[in-house]
KOLKOL-469755 format. One record per residue: x, z negated, y negated of N, C-alpha, C in turn; residue in one letter; residue number from 1. Coordinates in steps of 0.1 Angstrom, whole numbers. Example, Ala and Ser with C-alpha at 12.3 -4.5 7.8 and 13.67 -1.06 7.14 Angstrom:
residues 2
132;-78;57;123;-78;45;132;-78;33;A;1;
128;-71;22;137;-71;11;129;-79;0;S;2;
//
This chain:
residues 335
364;114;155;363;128;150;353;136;158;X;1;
341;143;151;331;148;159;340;162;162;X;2;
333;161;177;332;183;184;334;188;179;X;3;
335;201;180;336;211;166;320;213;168;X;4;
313;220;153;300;220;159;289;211;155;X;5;
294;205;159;288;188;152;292;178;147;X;6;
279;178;134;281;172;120;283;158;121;X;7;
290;146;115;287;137;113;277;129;109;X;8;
275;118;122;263;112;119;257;105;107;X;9;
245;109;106;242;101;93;226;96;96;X;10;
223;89;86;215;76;87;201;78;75;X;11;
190;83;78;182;84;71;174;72;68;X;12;
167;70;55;154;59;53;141;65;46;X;13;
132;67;56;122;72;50;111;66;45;X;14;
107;59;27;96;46;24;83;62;25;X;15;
72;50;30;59;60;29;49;50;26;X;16;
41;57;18;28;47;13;16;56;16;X;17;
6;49;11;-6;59;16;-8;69;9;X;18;
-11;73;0;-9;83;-7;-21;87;-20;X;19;
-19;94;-25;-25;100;-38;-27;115;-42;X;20;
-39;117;-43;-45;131;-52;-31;135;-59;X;21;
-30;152;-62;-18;154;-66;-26;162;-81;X;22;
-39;161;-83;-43;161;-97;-51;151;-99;X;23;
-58;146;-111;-67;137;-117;-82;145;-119;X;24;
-86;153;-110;-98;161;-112;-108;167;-98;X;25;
-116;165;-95;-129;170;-89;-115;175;-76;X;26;
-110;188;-77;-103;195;-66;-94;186;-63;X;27;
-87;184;-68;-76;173;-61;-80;161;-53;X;28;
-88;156;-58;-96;146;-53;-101;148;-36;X;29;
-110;161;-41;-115;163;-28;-104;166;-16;X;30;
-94;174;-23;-82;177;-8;-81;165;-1;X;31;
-76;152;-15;-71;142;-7;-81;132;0;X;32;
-93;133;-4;-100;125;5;-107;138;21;X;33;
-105;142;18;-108;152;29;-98;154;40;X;34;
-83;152;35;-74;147;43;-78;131;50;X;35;
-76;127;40;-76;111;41;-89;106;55;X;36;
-102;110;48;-114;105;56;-114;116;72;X;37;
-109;127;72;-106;130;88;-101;130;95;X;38;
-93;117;91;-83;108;102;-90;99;110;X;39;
-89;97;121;-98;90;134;-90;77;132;X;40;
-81;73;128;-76;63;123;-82;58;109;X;41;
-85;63;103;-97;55;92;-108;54;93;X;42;
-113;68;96;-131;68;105;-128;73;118;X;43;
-131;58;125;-126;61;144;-138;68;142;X;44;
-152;70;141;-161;77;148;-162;90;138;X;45;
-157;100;148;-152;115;138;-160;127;142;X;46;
-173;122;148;-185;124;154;-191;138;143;X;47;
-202;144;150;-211;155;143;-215;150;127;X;48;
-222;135;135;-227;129;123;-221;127;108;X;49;
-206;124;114;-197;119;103;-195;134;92;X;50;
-191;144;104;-184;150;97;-195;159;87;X;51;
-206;157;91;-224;165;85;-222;158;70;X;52;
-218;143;73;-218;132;60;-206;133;53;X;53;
-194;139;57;-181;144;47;-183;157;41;X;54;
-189;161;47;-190;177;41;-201;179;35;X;55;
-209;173;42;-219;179;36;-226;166;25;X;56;
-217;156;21;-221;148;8;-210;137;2;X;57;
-203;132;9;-192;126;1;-181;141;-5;X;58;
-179;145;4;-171;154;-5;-181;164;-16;X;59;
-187;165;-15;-198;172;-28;-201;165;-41;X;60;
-202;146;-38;-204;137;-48;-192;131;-54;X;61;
-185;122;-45;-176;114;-46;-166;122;-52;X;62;
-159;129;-53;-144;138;-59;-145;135;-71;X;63;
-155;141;-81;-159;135;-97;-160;124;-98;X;64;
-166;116;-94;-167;101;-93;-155;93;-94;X;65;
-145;97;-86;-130;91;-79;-119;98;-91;X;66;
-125;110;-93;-115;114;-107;-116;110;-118;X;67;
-129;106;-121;-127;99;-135;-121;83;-131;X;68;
-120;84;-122;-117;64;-121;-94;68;-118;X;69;
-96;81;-113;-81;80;-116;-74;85;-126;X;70;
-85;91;-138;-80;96;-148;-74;81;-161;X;71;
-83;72;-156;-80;58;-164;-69;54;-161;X;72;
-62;54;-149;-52;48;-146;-41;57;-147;X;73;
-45;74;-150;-31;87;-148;-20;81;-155;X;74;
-7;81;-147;4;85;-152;4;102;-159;X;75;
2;101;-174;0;117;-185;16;125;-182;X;76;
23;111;-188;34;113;-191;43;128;-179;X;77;
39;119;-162;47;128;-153;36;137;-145;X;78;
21;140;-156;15;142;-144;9;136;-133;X;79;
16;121;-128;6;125;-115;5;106;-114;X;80;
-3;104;-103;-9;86;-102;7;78;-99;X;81;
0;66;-105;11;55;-104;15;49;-95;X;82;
12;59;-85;16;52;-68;26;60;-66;X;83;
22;75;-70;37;90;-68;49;77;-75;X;84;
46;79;-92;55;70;-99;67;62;-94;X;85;
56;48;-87;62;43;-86;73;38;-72;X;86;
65;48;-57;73;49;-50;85;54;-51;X;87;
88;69;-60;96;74;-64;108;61;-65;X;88;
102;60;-76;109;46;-84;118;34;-72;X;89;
109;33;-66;117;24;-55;121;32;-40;X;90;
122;45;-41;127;51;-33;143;53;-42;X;91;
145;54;-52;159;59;-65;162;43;-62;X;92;
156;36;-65;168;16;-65;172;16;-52;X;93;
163;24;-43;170;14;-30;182;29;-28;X;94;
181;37;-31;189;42;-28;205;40;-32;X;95;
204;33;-48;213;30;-55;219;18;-55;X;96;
207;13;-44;214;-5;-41;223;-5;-28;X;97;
221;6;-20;227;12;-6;239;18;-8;X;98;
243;24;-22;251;36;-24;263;31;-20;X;99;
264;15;-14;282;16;-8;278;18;8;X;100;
264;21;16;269;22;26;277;37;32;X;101;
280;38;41;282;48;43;271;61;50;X;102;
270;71;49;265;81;54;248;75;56;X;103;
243;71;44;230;66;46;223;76;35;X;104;
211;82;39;203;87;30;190;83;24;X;105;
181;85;15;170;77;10;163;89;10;X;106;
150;87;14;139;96;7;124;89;4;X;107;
114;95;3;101;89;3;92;103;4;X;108;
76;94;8;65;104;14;52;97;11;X;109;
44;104;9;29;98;11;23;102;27;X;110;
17;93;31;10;95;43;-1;109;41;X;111;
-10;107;28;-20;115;28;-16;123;11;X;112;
-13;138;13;-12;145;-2;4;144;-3;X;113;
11;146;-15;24;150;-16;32;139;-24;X;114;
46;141;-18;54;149;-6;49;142;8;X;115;
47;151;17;43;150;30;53;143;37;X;116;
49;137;51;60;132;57;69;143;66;X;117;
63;150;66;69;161;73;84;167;62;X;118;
74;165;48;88;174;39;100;162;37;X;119;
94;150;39;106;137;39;115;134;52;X;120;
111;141;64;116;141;74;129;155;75;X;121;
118;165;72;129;176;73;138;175;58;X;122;
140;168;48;147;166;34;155;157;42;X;123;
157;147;46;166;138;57;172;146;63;X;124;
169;152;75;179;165;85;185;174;77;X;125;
181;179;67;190;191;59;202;188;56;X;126;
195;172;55;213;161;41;219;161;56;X;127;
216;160;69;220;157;83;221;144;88;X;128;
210;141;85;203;126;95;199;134;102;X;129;
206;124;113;197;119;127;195;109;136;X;130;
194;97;123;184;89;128;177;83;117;X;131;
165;81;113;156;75;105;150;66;108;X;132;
149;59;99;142;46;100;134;48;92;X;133;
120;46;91;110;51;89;103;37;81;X;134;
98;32;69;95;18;64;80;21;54;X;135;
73;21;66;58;15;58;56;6;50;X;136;
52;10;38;48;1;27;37;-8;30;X;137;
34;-11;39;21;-25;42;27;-32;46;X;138;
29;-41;41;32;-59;45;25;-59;55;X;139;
9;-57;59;2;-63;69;-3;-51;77;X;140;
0;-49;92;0;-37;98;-20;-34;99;X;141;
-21;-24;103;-34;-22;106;-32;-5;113;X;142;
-43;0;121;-45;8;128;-46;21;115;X;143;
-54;19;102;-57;28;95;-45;30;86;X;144;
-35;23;85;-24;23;75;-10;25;83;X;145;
-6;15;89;11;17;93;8;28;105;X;146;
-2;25;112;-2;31;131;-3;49;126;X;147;
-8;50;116;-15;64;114;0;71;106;X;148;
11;63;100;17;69;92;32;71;106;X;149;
29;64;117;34;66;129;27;80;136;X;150;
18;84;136;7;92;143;14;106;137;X;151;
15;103;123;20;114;117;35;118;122;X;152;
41;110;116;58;109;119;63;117;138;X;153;
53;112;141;54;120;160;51;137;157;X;154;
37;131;151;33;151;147;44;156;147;X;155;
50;151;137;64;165;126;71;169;141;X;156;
77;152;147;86;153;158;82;162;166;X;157;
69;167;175;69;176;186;69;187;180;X;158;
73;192;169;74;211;165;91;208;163;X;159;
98;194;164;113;197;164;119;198;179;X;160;
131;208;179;136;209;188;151;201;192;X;161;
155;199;179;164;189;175;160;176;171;X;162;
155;167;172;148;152;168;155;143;165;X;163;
155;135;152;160;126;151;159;111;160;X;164;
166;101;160;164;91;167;156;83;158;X;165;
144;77;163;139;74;155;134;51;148;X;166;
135;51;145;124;32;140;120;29;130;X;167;
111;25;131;104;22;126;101;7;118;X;168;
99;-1;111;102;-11;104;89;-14;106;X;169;
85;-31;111;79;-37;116;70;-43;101;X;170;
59;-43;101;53;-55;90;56;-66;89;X;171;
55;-71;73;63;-78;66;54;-93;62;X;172;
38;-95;68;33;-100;67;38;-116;60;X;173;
46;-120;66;52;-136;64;68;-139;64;X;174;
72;-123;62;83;-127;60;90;-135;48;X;175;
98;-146;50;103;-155;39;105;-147;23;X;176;
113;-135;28;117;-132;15;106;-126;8;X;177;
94;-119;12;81;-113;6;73;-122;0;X;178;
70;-137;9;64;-147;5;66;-152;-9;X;179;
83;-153;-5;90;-159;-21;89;-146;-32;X;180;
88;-136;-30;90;-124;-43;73;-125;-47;X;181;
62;-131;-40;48;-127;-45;51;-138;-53;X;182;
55;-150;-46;51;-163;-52;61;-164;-66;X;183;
70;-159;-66;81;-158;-77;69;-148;-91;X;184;
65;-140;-86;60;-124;-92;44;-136;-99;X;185;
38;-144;-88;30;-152;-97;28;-158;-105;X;186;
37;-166;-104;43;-178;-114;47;-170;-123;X;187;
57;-159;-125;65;-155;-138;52;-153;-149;X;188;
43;-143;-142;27;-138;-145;19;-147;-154;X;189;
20;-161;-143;14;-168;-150;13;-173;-164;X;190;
29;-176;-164;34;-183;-174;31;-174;-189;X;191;
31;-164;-185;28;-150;-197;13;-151;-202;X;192;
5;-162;-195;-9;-159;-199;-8;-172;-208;X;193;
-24;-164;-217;-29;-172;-226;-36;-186;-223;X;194;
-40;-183;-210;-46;-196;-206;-44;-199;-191;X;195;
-53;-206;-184;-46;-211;-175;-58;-212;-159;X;196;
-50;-201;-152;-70;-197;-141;-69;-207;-136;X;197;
-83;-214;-132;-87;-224;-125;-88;-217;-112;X;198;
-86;-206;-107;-80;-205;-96;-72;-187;-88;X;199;
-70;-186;-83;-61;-172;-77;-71;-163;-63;X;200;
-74;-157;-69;-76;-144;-57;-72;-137;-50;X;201;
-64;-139;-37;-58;-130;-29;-65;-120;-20;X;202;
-65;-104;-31;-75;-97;-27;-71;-85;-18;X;203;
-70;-86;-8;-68;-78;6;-76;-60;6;X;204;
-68;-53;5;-77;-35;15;-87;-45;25;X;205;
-100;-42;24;-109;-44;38;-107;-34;50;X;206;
-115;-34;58;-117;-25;68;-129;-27;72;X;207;
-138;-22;83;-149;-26;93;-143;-34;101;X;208;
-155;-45;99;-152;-55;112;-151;-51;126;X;209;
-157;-41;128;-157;-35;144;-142;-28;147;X;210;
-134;-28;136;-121;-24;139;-113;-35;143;X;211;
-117;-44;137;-110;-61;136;-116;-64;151;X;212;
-130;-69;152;-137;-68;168;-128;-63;179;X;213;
-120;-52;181;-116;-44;186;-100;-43;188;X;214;
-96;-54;181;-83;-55;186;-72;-59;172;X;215;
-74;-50;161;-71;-45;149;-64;-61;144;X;216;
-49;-64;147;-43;-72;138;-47;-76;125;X;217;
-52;-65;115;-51;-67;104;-55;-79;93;X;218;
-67;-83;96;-70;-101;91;-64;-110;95;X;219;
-60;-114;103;-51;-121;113;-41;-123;101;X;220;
-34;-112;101;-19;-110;91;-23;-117;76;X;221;
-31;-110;72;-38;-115;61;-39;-126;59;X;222;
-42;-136;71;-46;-149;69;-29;-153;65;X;223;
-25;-152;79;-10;-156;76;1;-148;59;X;224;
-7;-143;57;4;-138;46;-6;-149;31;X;225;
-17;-149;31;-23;-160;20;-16;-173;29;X;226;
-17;-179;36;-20;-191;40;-5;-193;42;X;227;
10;-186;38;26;-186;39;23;-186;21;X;228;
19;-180;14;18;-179;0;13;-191;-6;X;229;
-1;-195;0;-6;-206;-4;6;-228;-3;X;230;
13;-224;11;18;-233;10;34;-231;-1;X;231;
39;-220;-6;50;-216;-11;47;-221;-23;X;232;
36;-219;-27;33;-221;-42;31;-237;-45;X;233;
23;-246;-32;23;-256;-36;10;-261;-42;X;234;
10;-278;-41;-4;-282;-43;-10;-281;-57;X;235;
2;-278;-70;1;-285;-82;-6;-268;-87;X;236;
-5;-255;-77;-8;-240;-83;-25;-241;-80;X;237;
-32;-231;-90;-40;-232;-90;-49;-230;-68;X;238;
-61;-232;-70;-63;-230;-54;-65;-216;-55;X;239;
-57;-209;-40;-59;-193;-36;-69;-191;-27;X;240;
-77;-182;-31;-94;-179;-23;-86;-166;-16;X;241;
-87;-162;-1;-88;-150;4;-99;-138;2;X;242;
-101;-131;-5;-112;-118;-2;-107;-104;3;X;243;
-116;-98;4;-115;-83;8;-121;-72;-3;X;244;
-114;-65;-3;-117;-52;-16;-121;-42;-8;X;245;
-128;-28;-16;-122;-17;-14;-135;-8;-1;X;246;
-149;-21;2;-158;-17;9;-165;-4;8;X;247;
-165;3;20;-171;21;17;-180;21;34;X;248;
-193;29;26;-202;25;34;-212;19;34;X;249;
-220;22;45;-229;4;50;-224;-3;63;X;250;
-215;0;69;-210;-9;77;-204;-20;71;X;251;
-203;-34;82;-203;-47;76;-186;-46;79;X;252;
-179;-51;64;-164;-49;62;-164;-65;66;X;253;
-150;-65;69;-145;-83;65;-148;-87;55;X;254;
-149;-99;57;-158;-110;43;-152;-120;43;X;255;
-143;-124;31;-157;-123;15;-155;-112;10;X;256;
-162;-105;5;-158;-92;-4;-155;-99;-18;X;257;
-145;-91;-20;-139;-98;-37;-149;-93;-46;X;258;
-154;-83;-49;-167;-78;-61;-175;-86;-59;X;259;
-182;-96;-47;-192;-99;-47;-189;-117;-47;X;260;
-176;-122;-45;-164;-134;-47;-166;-136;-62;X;261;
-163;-124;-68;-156;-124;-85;-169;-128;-93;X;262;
-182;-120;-86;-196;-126;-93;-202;-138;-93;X;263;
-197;-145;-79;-205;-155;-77;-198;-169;-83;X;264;
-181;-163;-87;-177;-177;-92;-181;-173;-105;X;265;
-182;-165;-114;-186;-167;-128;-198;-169;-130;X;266;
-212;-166;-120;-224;-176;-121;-218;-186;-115;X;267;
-211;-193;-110;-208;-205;-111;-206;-216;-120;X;268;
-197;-209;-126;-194;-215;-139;-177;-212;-142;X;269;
-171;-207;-131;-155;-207;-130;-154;-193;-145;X;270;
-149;-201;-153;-143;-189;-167;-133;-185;-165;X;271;
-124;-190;-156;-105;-186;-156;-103;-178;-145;X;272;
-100;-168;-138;-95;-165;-131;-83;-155;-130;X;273;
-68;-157;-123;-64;-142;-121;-63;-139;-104;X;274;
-62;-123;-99;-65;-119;-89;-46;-115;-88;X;275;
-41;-116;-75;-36;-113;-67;-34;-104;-55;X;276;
-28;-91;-58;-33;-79;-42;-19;-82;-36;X;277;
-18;-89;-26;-2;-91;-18;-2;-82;-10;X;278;
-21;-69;-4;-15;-62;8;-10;-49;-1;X;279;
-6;-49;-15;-2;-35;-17;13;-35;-23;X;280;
26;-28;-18;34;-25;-23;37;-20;-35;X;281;
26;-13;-39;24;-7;-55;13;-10;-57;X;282;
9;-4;-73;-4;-7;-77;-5;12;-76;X;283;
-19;6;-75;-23;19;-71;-39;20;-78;X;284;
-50;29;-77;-61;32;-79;-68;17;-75;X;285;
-69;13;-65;-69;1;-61;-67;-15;-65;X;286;
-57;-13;-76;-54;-20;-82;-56;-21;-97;X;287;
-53;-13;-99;-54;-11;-117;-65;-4;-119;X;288;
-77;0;-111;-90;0;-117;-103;-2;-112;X;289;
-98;-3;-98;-108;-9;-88;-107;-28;-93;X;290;
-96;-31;-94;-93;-48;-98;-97;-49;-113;X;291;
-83;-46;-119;-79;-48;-132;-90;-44;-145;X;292;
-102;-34;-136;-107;-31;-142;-124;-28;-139;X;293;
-126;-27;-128;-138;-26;-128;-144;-46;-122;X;294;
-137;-53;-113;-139;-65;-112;-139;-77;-121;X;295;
-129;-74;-132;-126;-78;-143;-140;-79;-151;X;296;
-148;-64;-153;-161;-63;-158;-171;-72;-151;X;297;
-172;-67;-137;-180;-77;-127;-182;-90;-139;X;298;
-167;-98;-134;-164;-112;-137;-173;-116;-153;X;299;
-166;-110;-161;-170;-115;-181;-186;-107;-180;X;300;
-191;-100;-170;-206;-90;-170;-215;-106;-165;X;301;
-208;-118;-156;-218;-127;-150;-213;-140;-160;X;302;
-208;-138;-170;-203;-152;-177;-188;-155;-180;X;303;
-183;-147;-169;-168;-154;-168;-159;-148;-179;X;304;
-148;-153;-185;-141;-154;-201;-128;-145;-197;X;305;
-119;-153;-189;-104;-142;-190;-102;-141;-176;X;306;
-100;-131;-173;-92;-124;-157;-79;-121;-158;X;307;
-67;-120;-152;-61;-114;-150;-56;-109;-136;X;308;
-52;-101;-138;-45;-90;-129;-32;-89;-128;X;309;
-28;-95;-114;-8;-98;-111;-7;-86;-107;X;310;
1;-77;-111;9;-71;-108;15;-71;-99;X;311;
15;-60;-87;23;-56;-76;34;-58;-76;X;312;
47;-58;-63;54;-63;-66;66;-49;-70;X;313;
57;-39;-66;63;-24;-75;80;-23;-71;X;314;
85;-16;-87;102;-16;-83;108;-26;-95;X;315;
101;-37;-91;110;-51;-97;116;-51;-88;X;316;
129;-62;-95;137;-68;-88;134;-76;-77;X;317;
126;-84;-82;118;-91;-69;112;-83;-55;X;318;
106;-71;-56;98;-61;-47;110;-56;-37;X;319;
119;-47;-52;135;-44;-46;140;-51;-37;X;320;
144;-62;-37;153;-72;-25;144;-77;-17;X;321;
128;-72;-16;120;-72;-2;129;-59;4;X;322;
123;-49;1;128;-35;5;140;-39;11;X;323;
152;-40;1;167;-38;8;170;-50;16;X;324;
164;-59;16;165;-67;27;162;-65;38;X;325;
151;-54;39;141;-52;55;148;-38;58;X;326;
154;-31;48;163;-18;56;171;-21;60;X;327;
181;-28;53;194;-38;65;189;-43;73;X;328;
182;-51;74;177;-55;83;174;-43;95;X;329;
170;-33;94;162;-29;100;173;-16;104;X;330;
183;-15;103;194;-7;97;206;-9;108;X;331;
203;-24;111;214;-33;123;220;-26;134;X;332;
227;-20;137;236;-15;149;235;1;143;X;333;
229;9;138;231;17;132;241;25;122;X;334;
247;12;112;257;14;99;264;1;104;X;335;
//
């Protein structure tokens, strides 16, 4: 029986992904990359120079550019990109797959753009959590993705005077059950196609190598999360190529880069391919038109015939019982 005074304890779970423009047009664009690129955790060097070159020309060019490439992929229907969508989406299953524990709450947040983690933290304490577990959507940790959505989560904490207790859920790189939901999520894919890829692209977010140089887990994981996929699937599955997506800049990213991977096997001669993204929890801009769509062109622009594009592991069932496997898990002495 609690004090008088004080409420009974309860048990928050906050999913957060990186986040999304909260329109499909020039202004929206700009907020969110203007948030996004003045994080010292994406561009460590946050220098005169940089900031001369965000203001005074990526944010002036790129906004239009970035909006017409997320207007191809808009969710019309709710308004807003298919990352809001679908986090939602697997923020409502897991909460519905938890609904026998007791005194557990569910929310969700974008790192960069809306809902904030701040408004997912204080939406937790209102319901009266106080303690959160906090579950990054990256399988594979890195300084610019999980560390930063930590960076944030402390922010909110020092304007509270009351603070919840807080953990955070560790990356998921090679965990058994993620391995088997990609490799399950592949094969089902597969079998749906018309033909048959002579081989699989497991195409990774890049980063600068000088981040990697520097300490930065993040390829490392990578390796191990293709190279746990690659033996799951087996000798008889087509062969999995590792690349990197998503290069901005002229600094030298990790290599191979998949745009420049996807060209050189269709001057090769390879006609079959489909691509695989295992570092994203959803699809996102990233996927469905950076991949699905503009690499795809790449590919049939140098010769090559059918691509396809696997699908994230989103709020399938298979994605689902990654999630509610790693909140219990992560959940342990708490409920």
């Amino acid at each position: 029986m609690p004090a008088a005074g004080v409420r009974p304890s309860c048990t928050g779970v906050l999913l957060v992904n990186l986040g999304t423009p909260d329109t499909a047009d020039a202004r929206g664009v700009r907020v969110y990359l203007k948030e996004f690129l003045s994080d010292p955790r994406v561009i460590e060097n946050q220098g005169l120079v940089w900031k001369l070159v965000l203001n005074g020309i990526i944010l002036r060019t790129r906004p239009r550019t970035k909006a017409r490439d997320y207007r191809k992929i808009w969710n019309t229907e709710r308004n807003e990109s298919p990352l809001k969508t679908i986090t939602r989406a697997q923020s409502e299953k897991l909460a519905r797959s938890i609904a026998g524990l007791d005194h557990v709450e569910v929310d969700w947040a974008m790192r960069y753009g809306n809902p904030s983690i701040r408004a997912g933290i204080e939406s937790l304490m209102t319901r009266g959590c106080d303690r959160v577990l906090v579950l990054p959507l990256y399988p594979q940790y890195s300084a610019a993705t999980s560390a930063t959505v930590c960076d944030e989560v402390f922010r909110v904490l020092t304007s509270l005077r009351a603070q919840p207790t807080l953990r955070v859920s560790p990356p998921y790189y090679d965990d058994p059950d993620y391995i088997e939901a990609l490799a399950t999520s592949i094969e089902a894919h597969l079998a749906t196609l018309n033909f048959k890829p002579e081989l699989i692209i497991a195409s990774f977010h890049g980063m600068p190598k000088e981040y990697v140089d520097n300490g930065d887990p993040y390829q490392a994981q990578c390796i191990a999360t293709t190279d746990a996929l690659r033996e799951r699937l087996g000798p008889a599955a087509p062969t999995l190529l590792l690349t990197f997506q998503s290069r901005f800049g002229n600094a030298e990213w990790l290599q191979p880069y998949t745009d420049k991977t996807v060209e050189r096997l269709a001057k090769d001669g390879v006609r079959r391919i489909a691509v695989v993204m295992p570092g994203f929890a959803a699809d996102c801009l990233e996927t469905l038109e950076e991949i699905a769509q503009e690499n795809a062109e790449i590919f049939r622009h140098n010769g090559g015939e059918s691509f396809a594009a696997i699908p994230c592991l989103n709020d399938s069932d298979a994605g689902m019982k990654v999630i509610h496997t790693l909140v219990l898990r992560e959940l342990q002495g708490w409920i």
